[in-house]
VOGUFI-492374 format. One record per residue (C-alpha): residue in three letters; x, y, z. Coordinates in steps of 0.25 Angstrom, whole numbers, padded with zeros to 4 digits, always signed. Example, Ala and Ser with C-alpha at 12.3 -4.5 7.8 and 13.67 -1.06 7.14 Angstrom:
BEGIN
ALA+0049-0018+0031 SER+0055-0004+0029 
//
This chain:
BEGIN
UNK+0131-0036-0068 UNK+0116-0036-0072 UNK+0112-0021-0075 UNK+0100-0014-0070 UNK+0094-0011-0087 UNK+0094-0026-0087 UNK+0079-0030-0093 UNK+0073-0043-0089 UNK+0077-0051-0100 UNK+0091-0044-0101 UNK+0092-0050-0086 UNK+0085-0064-0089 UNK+0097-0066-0101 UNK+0107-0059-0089 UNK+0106-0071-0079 UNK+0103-0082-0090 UNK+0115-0083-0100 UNK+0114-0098-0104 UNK+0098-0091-0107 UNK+0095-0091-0124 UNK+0094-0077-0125 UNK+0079-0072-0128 UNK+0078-0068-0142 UNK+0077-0053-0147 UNK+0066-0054-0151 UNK+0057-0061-0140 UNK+0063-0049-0129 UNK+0053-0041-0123 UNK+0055-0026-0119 UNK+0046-0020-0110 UNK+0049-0006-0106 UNK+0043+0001-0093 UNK+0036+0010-0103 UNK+0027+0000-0108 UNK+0022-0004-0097 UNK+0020+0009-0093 UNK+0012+0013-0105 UNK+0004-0002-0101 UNK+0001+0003-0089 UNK-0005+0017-0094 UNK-0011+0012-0103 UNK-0017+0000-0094 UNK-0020+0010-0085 UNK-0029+0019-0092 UNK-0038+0008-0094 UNK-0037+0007-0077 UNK-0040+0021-0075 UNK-0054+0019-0086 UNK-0056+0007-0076 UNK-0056+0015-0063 UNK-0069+0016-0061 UNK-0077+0005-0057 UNK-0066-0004-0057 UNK-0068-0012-0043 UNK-0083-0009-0041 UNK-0089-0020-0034 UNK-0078-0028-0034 UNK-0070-0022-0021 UNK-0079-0018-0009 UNK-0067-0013-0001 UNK-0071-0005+0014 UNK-0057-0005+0018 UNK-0045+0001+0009 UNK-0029+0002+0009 UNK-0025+0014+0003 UNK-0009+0019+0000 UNK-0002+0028-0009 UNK+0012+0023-0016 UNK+0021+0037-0021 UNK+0027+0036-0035 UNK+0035+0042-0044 UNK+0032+0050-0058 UNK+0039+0055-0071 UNK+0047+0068-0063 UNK+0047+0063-0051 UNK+0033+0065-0048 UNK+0027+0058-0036 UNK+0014+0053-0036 UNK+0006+0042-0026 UNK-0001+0031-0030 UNK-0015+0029-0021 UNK-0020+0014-0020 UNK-0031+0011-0012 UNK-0034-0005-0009 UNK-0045-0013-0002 UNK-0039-0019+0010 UNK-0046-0033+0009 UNK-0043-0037-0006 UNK-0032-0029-0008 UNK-0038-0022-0021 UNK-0032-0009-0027 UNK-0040+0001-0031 UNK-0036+0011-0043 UNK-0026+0019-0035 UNK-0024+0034-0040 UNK-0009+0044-0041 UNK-0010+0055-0034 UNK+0001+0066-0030 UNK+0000+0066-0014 UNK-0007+0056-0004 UNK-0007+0068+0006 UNK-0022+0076+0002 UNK-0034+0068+0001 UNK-0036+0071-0014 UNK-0028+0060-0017 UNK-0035+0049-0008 UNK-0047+0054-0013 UNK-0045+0051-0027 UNK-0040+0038-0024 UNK-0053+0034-0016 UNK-0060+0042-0028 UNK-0055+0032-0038 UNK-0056+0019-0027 UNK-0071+0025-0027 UNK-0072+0024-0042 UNK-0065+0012-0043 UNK-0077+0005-0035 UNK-0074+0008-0020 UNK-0086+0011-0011 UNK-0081+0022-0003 UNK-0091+0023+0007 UNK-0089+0007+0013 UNK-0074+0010+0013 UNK-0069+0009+0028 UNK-0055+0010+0030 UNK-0043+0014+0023 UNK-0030+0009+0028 UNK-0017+0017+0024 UNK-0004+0026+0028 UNK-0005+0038+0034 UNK-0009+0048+0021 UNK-0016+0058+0026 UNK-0023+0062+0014 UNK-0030+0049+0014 UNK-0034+0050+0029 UNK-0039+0063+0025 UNK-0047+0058+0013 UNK-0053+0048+0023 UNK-0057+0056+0033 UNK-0063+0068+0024 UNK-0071+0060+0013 UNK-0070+0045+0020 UNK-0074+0047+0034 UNK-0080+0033+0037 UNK-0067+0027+0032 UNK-0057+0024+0042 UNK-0041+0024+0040 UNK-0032+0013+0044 UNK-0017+0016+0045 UNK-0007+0008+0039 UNK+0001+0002+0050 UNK+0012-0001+0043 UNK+0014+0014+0042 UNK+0011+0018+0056 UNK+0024+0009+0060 UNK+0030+0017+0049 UNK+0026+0032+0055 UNK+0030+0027+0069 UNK+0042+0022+0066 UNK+0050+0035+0068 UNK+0041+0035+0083 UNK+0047+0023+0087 UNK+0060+0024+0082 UNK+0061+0038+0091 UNK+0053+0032+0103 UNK+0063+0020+0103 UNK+0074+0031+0102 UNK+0070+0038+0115 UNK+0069+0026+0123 UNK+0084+0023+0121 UNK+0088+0038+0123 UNK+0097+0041+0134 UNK+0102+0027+0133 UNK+0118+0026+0133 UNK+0120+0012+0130 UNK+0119+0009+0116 UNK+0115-0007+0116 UNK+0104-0003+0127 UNK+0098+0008+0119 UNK+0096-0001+0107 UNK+0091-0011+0117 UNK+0081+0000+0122 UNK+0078+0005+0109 UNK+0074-0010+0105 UNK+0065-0012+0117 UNK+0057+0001+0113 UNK+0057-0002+0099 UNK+0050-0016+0102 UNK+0042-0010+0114 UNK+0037-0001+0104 UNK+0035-0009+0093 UNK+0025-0020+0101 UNK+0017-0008+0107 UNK+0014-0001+0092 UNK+0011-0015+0087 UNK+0002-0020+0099 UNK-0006-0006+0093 UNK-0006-0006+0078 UNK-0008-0021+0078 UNK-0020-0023+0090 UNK-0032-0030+0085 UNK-0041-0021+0092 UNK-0042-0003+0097 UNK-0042-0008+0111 UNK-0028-0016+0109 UNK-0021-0004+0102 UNK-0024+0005+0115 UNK-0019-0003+0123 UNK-0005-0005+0115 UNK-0007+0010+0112 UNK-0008+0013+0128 UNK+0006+0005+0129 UNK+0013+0013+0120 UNK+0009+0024+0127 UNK+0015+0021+0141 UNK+0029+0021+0134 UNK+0034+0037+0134 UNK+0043+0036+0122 UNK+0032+0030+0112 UNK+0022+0041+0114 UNK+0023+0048+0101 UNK+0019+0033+0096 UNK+0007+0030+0104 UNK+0002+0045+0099 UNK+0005+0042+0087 UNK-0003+0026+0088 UNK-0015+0032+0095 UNK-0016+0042+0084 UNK-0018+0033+0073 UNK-0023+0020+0082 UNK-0039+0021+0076 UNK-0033+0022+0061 UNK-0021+0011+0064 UNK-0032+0000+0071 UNK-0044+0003+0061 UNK-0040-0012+0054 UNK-0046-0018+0068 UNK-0061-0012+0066 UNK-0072-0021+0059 UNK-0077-0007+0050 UNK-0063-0008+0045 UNK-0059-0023+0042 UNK-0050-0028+0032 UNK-0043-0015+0033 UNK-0028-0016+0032 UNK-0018-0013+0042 UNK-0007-0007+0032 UNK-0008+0002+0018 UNK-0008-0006+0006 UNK+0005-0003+0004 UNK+0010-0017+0000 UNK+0004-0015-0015 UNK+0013-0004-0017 UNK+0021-0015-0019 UNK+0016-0021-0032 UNK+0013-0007-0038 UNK+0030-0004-0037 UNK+0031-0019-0043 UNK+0020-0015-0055 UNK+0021+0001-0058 UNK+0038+0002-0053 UNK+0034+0014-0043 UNK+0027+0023-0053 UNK+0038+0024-0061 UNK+0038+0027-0077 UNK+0023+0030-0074 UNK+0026+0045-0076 UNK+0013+0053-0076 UNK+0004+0050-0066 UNK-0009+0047-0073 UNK+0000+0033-0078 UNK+0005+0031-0063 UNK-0010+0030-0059 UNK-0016+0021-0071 UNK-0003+0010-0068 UNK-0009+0011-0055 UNK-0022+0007-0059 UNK-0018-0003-0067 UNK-0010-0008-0055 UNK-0020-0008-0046 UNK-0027-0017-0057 UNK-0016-0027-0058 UNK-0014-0030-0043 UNK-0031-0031-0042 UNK-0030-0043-0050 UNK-0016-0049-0047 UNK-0017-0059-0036 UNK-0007-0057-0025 UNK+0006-0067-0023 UNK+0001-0080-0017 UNK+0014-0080-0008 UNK+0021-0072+0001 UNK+0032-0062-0002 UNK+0042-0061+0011 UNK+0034-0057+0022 UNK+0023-0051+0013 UNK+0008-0059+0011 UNK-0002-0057+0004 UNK-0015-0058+0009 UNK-0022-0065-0001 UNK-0012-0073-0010 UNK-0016-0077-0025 UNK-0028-0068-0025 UNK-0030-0055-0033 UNK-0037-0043-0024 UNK-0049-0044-0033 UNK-0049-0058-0030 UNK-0048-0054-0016 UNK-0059-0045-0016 UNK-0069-0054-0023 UNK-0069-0056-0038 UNK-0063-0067-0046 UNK-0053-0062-0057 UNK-0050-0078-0062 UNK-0040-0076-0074 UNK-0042-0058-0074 UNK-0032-0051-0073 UNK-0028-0035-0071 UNK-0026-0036-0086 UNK-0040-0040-0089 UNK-0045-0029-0079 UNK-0038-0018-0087 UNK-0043-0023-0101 UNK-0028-0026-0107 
//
């Protein structure tokens, strides 16, 4: 049985015994410290690299913005802010902060995107979750920019709706087979009439779904609840906001776990936020997969983001970008 402390080569040696052996002396042992320590040490040279660092070369009007909570030396919890352009798919340098709840946090983010080389005043739209401290910021120092909500997450927040709605349609039902029938016809019912909603191409097709949903009694609470958020959930069909996304840039949360291991072995957080910056580096200048994983695809295959927004990298990499 293969243990868990097994190391790369252990396991390589593991499943080839008719293998020669690797000499003693050509065995490589990298420790999760060292990389830390690279990744500090890397990320200082980020952090004096800050400012100025995407001036003129990303003219982004519409932004995705997300946070991602991690995990410190005692337990400590912090969240990772991460802004990126919604056309090209460019990050820029996100900040660690203690709370997504206030605005002060949004605002140094936007602070340091301003710093970076983002022209706050042609920014449009931001599409993200439901933070409150970010539609606050928007609404108190961003008034012209408008906020799209992340679809994916209004399914999310009107899941426990439906899944009750449904519930009171097959109430008072003694059969079992035919309540779960019911409950299925509902559940479809239900399903079409938000999708004919968030999905309409224009305002004038979401009211009309919206004014179906309406009729049925037992889905009330979620027609309240659409009409409530319908201008921030359809703002991806104006021409003031195009390009804007329909979802949170959640997706790239996905190759920070891969690259920093959840925050772990980071410990303080000033070394949390310079692997970070040297993150967001790496994945600037990494061009995405050129195939499909599953039912995921990427929207521009082979191609960098900063070859996606304009500028040609030939042979540069994120290493040449941080001086190493």
């Amino acid at each position: 049985m293969m243990r868990s402390w097994l190391g790369k080569q252990e396991r390589y040696v593991y499943w080839r015994p008719l293998s020669c052996e690797p000499e003693a002396e050509a065995m490589c042992h990298l420790s999760a410290s060292t990389v830390c320590r690279w990744l500090n040490s890397a990320g200082i040279v980020a952090e004096r690299r800050v400012c100025g660092q995407l001036d003129g070369i990303v003219a982004t009007e519409v932004l995705g913005a997300d946070g991602l909570w991690t995990r410190l030396k005692g337990k400590a919890k912090r969240v990772v802010l991460m802004a990126v352009d919604s056309v090209s798919g460019v990050i820029w340098p996100p900040v660690v902060a203690r709370g997504e709840e206030s605005e002060s946090p949004w605002q140094r983010l936007f602070e340091r995107v301003r710093q970076a080389g983002l022209d706050l005043d042609r920014l449009r739209g931001v599409t993200s979750d439901g933070a409150p401290g970010l539609g606050a910021y928007l609404k108190h120092q961003l008034p012209w920019v408008h906020q799209q909500r992340c679809v994916w997450h209004m399914w999310r927040s009107l899941s426990g709706d439906i899944a009750r709605a449904v519930s009171q349609v097959a109430h008072g039902v003694p059969d079992t087979a035919e309540a779960d029938q019911v409950r299925r016809e509902a559940r479809q019912q239900l399903k079409v009439l938000i999708h004919q909603v968030l999905d309409a191409a224009t305002y004038e097709q979401a009211e009309q779904a919206l004014l179906r949903l309406i009729e049925l009694p037992w889905a009330e609470k979620i027609a309240k609840t659409l009409f409530e958020y319908l201008d921030r959930l359809l703002l991806h069909t104006l021409s003031y906001c195009q390009g804007i996304q329909r979802v949170s840039p959640e997706c790239y949360w996905r190759d920070f776990r891969l690259r920093l291991s959840h925050g772990r072995n980071h410990r303080p957080e000033r070394r949390l936020e310079r692997a970070c910056l040297v993150w967001a580096i790496y994945h600037n200048f990494t061009p995405t997969q050129p195939r499909f994983e599953h039912k995921r695809r990427y929207r521009n295959p082979g191609l960098a983001p900063l070859e996606v927004a304009g500028q040609s990298l030939e042979d540069i990499s994120y290493l040449d970008a941080l001086g190493v």
